[in-house]
Every structure is written in structure tokens, then in C-alpha cells.
C-alpha positions in Angstrom: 264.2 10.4 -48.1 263.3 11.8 -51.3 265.8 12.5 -54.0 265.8 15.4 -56.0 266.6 15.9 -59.9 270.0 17.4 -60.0 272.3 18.9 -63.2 270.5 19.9 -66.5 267.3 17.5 -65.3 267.0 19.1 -61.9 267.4 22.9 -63.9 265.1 21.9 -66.4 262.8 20.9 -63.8 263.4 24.4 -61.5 262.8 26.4 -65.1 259.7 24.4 -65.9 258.2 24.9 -62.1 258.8 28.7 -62.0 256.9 29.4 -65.8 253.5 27.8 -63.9 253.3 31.7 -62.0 255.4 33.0 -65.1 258.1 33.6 -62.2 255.8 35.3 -59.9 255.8 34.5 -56.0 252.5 32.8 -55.3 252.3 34.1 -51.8 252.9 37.8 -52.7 250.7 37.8 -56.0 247.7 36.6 -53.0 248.5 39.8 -51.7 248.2 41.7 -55.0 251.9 42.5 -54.7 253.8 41.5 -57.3 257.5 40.5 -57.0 259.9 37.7 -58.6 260.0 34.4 -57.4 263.3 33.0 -56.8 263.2 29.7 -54.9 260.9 26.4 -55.7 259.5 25.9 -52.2 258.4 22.2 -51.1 254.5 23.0 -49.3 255.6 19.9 -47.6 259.2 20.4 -46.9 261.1 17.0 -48.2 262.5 16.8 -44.7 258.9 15.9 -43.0 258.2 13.7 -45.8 256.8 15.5 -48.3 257.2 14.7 -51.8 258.8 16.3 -55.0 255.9 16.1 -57.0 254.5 19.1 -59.0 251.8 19.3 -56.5 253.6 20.1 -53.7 255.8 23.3 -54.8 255.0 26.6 -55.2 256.9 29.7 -56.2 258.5 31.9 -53.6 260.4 35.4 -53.6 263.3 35.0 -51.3 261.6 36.7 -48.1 258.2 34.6 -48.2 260.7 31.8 -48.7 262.4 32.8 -45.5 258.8 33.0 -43.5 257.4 30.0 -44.3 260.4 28.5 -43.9 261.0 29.8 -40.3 257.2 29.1 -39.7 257.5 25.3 -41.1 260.7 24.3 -38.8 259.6 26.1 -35.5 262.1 29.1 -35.4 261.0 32.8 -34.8 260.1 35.0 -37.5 262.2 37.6 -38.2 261.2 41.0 -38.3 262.3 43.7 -40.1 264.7 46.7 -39.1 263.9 50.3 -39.2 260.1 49.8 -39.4 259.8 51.8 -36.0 258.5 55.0 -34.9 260.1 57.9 -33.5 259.8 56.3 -30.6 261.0 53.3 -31.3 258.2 50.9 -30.9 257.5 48.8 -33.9 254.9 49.5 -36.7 254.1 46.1 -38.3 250.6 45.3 -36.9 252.3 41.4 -36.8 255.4 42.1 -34.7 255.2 40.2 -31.4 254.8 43.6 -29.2 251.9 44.8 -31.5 250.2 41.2 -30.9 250.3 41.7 -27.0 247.9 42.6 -24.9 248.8 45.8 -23.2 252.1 47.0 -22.6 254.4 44.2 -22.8 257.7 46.1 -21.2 256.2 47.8 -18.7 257.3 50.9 -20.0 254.0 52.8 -21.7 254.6 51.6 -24.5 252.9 49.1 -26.8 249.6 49.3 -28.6 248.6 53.4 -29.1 245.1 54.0 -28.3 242.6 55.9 -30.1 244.2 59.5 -29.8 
């Protein structure tokens, strides 16, 4: 497994990383949002054998972190609270019950159509 730099080498190196994006999360500044980056990611994650080479890092804010993170080791994304309607279906476009086809309780709920 791949060591990383620890102590003053391993801040020096964290400090010298986040200037590339002058601190900015890489994935949020695609999106024309802009927000602080707070963790060094590994692209690919030491613990599938990736390396800790320049190359292979980017700069994250702590919630794309979180996603990618989820996304890279198989666990569910999370989604966030309160982003419902009055009814209580969810309005992110990427939650799972927005992604179905249909009505995915069986209630009438689900996708809204046209009206």
C-alpha cells in the first residue's frame, strides 16, 4: 500500500495541492459554483491502488468529497433533508424516487406530470 507524506512534509504537500484550484473544489467550479475546497481527494482512492502522485488528486469541498467517496466504495448516496414539497415527495431531479419510472410507492406519488 502506498504511504503518504505525514508532519510538516505531508502539510506542505496538502498546502501545495490545494493552491493548483487556489482552494477551489474542482467538481463544484465544473458546475460554475464556486465553494472552498477542503479535502485532497485521491481520483484513484489509495485503497484500490491508486497512487499519491500529483496526478491523481483533485480538490474537493467536503460534500463532493462525501459523493464521490460514497460513489467510489459502493455505498448509497445520501440525499439531502428538507428538499421536499408540501407534499413531501422529494425535489432533487437525482433522488432515487425522481429516477423511477412511475410511481414507485404505489401511492400517486412520484414524477408530476405536465399540469
Amino acid at each position: 500500500m502506498v504511504q503518504r507524506l505525514r508532519g510538516r512534509a505531508g502539510q506542505a504537500q496538502r498546502a501545495r495541492r490545494l493552491a493548483r484550484t487556489d482552494g477551489l473544489c474542482e467538481r463544484c467550479d465544473a458546475d460554475d459554483r464556486v465553494t472552498l475546497a477542503t479535502v485532497v481527494d485521491h481520483i484513484v482512492p489509495l485503497a484500490k491502488g491508486g497512487t499519491d502522485e500529483d496526478d491523481n488528486t483533485r480538490n474537493l469541498c467536503d460534500p463532493c468529497h462525501r459523493e464521490v467517496t460514497a460513489e467510489q466504495f459502493g455505498h448509497a448516496r445520501q440525499v439531502a433533508l428538507g428538499a421536499c414539497d408540501v407534499n413531501g415527495w422529494p425535489t432533487d431531479p437525482r433522488h432515487p424516487w425522481n429516477a423511477s419510472s412511475g410511481d414507485p410507492l404505489g401511492v400517486g406519488g412520484g414524477k408530476k406530470s405536465g399540469g
